[in-house]
PQR file of N, CA, C, O and H, with PARSE charges and radii, in Angstrom:
ATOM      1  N   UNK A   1       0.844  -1.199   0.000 -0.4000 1.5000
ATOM      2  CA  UNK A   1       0.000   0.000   0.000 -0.0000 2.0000
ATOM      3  C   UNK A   1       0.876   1.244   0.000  0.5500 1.7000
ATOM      4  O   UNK A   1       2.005   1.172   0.484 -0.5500 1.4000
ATOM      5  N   UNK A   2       0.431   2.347  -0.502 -0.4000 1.5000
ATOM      6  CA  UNK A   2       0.828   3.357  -0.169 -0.0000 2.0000
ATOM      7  C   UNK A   2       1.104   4.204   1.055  0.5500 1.7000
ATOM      8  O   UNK A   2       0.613   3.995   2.165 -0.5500 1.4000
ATOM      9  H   UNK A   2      -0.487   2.405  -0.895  0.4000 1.0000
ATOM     10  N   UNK A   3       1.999   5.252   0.719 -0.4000 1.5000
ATOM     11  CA  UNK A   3       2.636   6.141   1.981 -0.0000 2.0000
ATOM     12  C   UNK A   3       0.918   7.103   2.832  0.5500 1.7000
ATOM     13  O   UNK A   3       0.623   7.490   3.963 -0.5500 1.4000
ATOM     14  H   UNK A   3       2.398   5.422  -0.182  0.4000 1.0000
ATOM     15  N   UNK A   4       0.350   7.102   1.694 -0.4000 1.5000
ATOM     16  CA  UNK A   4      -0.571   7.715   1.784 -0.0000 2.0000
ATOM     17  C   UNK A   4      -1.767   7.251   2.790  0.5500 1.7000
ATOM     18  O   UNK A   4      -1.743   6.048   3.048 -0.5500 1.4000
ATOM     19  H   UNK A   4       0.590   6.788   0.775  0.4000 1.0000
ATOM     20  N   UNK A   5      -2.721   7.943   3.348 -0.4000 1.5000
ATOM     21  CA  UNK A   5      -3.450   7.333   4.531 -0.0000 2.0000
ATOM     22  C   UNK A   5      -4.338   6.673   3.900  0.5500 1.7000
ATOM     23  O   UNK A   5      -4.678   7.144   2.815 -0.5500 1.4000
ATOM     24  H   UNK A   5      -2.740   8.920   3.138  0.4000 1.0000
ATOM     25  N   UNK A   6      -5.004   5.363   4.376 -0.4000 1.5000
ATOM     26  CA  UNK A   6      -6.146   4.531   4.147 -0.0000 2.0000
ATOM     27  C   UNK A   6      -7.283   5.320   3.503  0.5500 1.7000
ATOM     28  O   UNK A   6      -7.746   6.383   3.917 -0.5500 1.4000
ATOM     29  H   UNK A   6      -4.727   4.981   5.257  0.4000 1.0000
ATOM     30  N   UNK A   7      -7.572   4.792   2.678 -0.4000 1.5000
ATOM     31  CA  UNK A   7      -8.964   5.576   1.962 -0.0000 2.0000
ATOM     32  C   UNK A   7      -9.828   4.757   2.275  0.5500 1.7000
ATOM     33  O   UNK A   7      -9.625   3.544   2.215 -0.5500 1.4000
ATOM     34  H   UNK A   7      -7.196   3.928   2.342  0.4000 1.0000
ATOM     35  N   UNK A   8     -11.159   5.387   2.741 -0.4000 1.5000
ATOM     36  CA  UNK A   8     -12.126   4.912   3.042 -0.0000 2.0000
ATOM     37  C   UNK A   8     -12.733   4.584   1.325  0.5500 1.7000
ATOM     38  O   UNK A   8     -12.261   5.156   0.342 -0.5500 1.4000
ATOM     39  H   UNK A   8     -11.325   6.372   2.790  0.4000 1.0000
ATOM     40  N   UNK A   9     -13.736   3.661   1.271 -0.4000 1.5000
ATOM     41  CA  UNK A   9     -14.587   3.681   0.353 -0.0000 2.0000
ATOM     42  C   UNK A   9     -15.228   4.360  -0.465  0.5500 1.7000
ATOM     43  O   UNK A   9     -15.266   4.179  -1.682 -0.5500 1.4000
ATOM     44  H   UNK A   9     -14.119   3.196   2.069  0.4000 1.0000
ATOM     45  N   UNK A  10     -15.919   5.405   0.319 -0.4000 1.5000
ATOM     46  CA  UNK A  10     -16.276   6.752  -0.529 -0.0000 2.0000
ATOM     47  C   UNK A  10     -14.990   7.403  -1.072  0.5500 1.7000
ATOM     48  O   UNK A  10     -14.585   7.577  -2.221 -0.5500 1.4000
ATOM     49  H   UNK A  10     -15.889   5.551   1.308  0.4000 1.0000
ATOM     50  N   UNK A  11     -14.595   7.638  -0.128 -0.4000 1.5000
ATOM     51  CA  UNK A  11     -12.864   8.529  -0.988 -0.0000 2.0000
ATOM     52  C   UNK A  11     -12.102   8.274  -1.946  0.5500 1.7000
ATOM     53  O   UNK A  11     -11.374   9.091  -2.511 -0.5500 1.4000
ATOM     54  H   UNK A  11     -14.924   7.497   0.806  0.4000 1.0000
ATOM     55  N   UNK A  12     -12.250   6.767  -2.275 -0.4000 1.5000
ATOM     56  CA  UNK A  12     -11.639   6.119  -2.908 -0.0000 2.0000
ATOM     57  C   UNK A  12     -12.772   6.226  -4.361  0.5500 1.7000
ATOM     58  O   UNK A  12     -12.391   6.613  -5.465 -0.5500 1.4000
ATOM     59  H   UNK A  12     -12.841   6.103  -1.816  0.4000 1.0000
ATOM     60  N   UNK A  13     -14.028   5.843  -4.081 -0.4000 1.5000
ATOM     61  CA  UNK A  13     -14.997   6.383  -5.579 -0.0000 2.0000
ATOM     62  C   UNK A  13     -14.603   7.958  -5.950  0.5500 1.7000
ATOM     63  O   UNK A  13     -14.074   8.359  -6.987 -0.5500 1.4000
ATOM     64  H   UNK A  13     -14.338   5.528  -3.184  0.4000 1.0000
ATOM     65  N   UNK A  14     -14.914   8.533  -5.084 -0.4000 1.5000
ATOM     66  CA  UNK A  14     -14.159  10.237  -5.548 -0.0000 2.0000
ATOM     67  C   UNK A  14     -13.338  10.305  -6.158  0.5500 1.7000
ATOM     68  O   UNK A  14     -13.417  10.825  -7.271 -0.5500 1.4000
ATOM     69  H   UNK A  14     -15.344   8.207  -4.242  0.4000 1.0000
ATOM     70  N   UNK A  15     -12.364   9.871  -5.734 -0.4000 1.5000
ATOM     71  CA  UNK A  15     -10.718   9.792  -6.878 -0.0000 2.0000
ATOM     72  C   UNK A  15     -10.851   9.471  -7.872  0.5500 1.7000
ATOM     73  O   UNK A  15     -10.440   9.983  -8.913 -0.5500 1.4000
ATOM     74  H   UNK A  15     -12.299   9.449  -4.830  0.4000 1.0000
ATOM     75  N   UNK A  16     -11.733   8.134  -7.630 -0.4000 1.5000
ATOM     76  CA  UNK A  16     -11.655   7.313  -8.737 -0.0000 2.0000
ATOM     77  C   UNK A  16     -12.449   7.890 -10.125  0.5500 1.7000
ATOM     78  O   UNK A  16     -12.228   7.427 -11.244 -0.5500 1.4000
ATOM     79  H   UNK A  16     -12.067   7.717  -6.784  0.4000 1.0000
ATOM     80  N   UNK A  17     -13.392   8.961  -9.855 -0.4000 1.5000
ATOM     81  CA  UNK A  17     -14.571   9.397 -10.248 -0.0000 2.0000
ATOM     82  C   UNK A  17     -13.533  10.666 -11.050  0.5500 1.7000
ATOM     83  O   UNK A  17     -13.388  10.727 -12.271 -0.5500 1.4000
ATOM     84  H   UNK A  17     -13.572   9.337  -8.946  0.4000 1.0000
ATOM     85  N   UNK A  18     -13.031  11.401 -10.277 -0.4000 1.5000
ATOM     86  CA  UNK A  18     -12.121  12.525 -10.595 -0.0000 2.0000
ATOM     87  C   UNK A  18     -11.215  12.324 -11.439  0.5500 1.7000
ATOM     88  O   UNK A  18     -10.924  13.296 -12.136 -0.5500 1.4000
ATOM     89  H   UNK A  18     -13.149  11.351  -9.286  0.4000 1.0000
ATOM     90  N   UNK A  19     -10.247  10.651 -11.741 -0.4000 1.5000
ATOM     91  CA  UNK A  19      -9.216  10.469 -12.215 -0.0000 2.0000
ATOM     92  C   UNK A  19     -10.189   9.807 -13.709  0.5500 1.7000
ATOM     93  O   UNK A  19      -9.542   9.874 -14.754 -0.5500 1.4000
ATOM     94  H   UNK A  19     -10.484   9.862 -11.175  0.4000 1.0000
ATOM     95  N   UNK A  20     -11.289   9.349 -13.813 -0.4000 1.5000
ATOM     96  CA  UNK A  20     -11.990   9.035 -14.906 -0.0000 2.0000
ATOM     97  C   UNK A  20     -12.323  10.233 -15.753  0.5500 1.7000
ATOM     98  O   UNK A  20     -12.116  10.211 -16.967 -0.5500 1.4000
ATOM     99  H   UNK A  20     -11.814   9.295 -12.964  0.4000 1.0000
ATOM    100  N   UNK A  21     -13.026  11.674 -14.909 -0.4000 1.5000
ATOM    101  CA  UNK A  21     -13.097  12.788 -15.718 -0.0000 2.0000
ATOM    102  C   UNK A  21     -12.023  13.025 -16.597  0.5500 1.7000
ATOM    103  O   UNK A  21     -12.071  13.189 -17.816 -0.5500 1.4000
ATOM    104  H   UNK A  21     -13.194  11.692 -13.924  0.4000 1.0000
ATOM    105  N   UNK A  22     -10.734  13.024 -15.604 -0.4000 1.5000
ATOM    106  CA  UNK A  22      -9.608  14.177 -16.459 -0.0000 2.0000
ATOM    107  C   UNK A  22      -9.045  12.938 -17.567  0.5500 1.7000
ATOM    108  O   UNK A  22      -8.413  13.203 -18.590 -0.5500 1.4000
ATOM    109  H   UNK A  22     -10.695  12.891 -14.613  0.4000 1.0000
ATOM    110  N   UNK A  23      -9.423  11.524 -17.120 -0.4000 1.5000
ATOM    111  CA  UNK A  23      -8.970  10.546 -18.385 -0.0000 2.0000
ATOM    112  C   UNK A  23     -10.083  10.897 -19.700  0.5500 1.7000
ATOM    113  O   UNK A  23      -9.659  10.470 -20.774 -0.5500 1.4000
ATOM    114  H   UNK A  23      -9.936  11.308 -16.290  0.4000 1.0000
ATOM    115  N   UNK A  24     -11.001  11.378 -19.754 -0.4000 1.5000
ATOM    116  CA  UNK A  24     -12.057  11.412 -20.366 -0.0000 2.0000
ATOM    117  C   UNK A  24     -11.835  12.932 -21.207  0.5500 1.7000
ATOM    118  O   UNK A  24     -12.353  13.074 -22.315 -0.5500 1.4000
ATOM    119  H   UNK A  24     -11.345  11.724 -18.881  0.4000 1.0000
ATOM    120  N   UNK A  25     -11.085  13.956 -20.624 -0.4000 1.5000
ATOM    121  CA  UNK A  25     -10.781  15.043 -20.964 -0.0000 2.0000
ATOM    122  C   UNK A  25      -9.980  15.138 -22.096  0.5500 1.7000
ATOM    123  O   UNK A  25     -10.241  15.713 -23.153 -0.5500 1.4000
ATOM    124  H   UNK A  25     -10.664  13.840 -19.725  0.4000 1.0000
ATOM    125  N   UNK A  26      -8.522  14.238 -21.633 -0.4000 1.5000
ATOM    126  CA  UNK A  26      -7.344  13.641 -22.046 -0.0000 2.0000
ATOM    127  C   UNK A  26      -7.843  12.818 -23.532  0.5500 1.7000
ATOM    128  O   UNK A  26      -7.452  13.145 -24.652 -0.5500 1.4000
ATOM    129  H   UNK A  26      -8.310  13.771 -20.775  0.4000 1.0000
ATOM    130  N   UNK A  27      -8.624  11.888 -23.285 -0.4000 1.5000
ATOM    131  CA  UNK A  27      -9.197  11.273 -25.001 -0.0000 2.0000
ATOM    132  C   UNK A  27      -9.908  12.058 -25.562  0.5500 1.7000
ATOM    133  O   UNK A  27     -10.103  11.916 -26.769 -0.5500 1.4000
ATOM    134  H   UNK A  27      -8.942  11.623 -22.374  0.4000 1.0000
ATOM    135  N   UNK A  28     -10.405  12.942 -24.965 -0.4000 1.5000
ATOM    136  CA  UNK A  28     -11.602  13.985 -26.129 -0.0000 2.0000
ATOM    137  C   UNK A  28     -10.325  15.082 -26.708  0.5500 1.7000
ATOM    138  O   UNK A  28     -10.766  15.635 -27.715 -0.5500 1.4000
ATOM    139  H   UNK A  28     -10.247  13.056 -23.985  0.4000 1.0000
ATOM    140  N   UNK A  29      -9.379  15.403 -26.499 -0.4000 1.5000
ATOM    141  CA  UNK A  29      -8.642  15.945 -26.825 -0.0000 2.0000
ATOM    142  C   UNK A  29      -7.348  15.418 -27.969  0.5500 1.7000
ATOM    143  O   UNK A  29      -6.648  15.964 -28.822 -0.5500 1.4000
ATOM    144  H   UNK A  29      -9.021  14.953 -25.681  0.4000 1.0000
ATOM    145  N   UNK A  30      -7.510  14.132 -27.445 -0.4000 1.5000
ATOM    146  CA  UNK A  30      -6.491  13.184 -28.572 -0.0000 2.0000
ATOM    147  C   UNK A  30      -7.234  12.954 -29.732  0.5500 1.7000
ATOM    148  O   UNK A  30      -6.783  13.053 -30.873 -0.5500 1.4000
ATOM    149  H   UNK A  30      -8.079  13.689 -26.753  0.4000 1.0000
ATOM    150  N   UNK A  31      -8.836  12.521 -29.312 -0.4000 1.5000
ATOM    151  CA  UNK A  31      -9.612  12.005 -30.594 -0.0000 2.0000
ATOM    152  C   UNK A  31      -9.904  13.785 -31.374  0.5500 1.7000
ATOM    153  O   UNK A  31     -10.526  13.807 -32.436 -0.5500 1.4000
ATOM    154  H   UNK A  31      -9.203  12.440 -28.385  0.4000 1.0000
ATOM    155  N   UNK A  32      -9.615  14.593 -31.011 -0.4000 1.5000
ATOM    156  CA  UNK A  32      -9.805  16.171 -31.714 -0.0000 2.0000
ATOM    157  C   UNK A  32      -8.276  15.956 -32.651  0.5500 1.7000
ATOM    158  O   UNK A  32      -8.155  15.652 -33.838 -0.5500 1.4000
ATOM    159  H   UNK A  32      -9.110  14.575 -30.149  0.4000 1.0000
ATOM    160  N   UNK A  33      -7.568  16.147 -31.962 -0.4000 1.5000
ATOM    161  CA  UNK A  33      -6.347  15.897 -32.603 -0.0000 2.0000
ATOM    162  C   UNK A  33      -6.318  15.032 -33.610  0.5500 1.7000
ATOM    163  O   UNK A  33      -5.840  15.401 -34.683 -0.5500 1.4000
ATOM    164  H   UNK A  33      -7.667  16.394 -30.999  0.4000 1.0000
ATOM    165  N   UNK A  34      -6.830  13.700 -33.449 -0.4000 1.5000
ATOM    166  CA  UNK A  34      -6.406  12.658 -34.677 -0.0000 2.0000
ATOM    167  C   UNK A  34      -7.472  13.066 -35.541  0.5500 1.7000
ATOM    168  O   UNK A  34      -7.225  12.827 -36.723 -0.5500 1.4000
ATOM    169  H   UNK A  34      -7.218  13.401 -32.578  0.4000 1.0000
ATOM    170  N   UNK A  35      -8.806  13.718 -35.280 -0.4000 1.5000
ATOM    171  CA  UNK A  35      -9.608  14.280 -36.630 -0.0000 2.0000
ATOM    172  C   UNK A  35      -9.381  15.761 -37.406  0.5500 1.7000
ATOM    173  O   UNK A  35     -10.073  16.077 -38.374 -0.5500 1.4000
ATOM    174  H   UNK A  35      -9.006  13.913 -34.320  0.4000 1.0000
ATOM    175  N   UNK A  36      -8.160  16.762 -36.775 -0.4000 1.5000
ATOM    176  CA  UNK A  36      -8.051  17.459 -37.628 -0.0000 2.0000
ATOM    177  C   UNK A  36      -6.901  16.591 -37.974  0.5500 1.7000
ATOM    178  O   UNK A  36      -6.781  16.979 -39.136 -0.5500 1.4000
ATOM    179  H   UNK A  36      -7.597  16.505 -35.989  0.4000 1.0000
ATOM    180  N   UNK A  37      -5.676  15.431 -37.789 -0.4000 1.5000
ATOM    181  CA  UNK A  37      -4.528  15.413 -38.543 -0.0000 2.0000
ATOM    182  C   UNK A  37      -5.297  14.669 -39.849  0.5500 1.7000
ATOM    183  O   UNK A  37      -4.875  14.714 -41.004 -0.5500 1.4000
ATOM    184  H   UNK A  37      -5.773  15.116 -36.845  0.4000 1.0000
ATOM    185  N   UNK A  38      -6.199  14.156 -39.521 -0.4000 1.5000
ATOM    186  CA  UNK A  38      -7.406  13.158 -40.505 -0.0000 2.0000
ATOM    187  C   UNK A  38      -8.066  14.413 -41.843  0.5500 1.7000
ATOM    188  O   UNK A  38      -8.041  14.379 -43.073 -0.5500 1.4000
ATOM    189  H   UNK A  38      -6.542  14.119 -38.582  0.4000 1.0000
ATOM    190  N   UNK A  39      -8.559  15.333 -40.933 -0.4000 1.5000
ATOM    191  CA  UNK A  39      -8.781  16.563 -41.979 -0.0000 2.0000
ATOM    192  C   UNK A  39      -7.827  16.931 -42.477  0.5500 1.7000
ATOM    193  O   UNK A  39      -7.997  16.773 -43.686 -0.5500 1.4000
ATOM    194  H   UNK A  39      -8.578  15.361 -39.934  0.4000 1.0000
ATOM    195  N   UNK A  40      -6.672  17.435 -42.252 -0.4000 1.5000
ATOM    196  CA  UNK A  40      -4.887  18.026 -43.161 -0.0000 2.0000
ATOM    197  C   UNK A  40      -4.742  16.798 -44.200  0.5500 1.7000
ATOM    198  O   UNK A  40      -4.485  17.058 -45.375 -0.5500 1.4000
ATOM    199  H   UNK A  40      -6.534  17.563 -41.270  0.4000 1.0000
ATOM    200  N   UNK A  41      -4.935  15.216 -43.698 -0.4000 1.5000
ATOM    201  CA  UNK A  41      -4.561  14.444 -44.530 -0.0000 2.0000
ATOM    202  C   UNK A  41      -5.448  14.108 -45.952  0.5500 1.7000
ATOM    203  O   UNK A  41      -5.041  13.813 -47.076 -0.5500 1.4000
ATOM    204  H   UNK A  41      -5.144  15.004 -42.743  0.4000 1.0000
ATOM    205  N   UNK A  42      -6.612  14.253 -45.506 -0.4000 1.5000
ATOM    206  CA  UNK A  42      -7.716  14.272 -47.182 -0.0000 2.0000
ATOM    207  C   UNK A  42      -7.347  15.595 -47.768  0.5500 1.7000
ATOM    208  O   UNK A  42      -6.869  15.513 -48.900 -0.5500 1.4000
ATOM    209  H   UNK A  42      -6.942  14.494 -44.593  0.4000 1.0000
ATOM    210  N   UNK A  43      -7.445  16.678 -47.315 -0.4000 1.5000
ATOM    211  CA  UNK A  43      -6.971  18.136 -48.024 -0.0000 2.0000
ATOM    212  C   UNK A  43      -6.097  17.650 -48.481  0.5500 1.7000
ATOM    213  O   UNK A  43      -6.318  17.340 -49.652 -0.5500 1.4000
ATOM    214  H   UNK A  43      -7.834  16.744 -46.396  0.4000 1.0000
ATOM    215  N   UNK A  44      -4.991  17.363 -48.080 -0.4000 1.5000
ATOM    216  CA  UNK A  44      -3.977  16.926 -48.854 -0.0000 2.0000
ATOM    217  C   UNK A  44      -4.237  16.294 -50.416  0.5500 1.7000
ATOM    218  O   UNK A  44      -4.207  16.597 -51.609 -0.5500 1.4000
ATOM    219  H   UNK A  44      -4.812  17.614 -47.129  0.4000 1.0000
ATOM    220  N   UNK A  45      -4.438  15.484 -49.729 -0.4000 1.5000
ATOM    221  CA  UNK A  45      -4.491  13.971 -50.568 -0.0000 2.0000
ATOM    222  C   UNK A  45      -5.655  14.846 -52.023  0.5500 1.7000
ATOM    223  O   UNK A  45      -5.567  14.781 -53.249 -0.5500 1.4000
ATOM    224  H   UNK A  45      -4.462  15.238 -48.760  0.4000 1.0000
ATOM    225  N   UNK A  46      -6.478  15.462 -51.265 -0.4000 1.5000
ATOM    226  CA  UNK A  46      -7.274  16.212 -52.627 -0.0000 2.0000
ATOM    227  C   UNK A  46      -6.648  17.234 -53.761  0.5500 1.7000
ATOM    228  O   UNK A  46      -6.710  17.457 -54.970 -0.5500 1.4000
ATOM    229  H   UNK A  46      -6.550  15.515 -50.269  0.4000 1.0000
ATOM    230  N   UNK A  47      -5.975  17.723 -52.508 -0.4000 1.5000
ATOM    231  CA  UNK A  47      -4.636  19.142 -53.216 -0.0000 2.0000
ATOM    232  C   UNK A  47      -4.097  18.607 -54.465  0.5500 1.7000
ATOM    233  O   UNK A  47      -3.829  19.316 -55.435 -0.5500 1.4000
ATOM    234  H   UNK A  47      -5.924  17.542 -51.526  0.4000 1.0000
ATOM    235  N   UNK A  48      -3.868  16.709 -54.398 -0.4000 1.5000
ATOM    236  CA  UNK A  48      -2.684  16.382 -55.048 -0.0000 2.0000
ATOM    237  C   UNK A  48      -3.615  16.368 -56.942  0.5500 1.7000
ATOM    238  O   UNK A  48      -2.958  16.114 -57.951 -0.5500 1.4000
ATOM    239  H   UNK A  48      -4.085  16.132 -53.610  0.4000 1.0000
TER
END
């Protein structure tokens, strides 16, 4: 276990709840990313 003090049950859904948001933040931001490099790449590909 960790250095850190015992988490009760609830405390432990909180975190857990908190560390799912900002993971959820983190992919909506990657999947933005891979659809404009997706948009640059058909422009492209049309340019040619």
């Amino acid at each position: 276990m960790s250095l850190k003090k015992k988490l009760n049950f609830e405390e432990l859904v909180a975190e857990n709840r908190k560390q799912i948001l900002a993971d959820r933040l983190i992919m909506e931001k990657i999947e933005q990313s891979m659809d404009q490099r997706m948009e640059q790449s058909i422009k492209k590909v049309q340019d040619q």
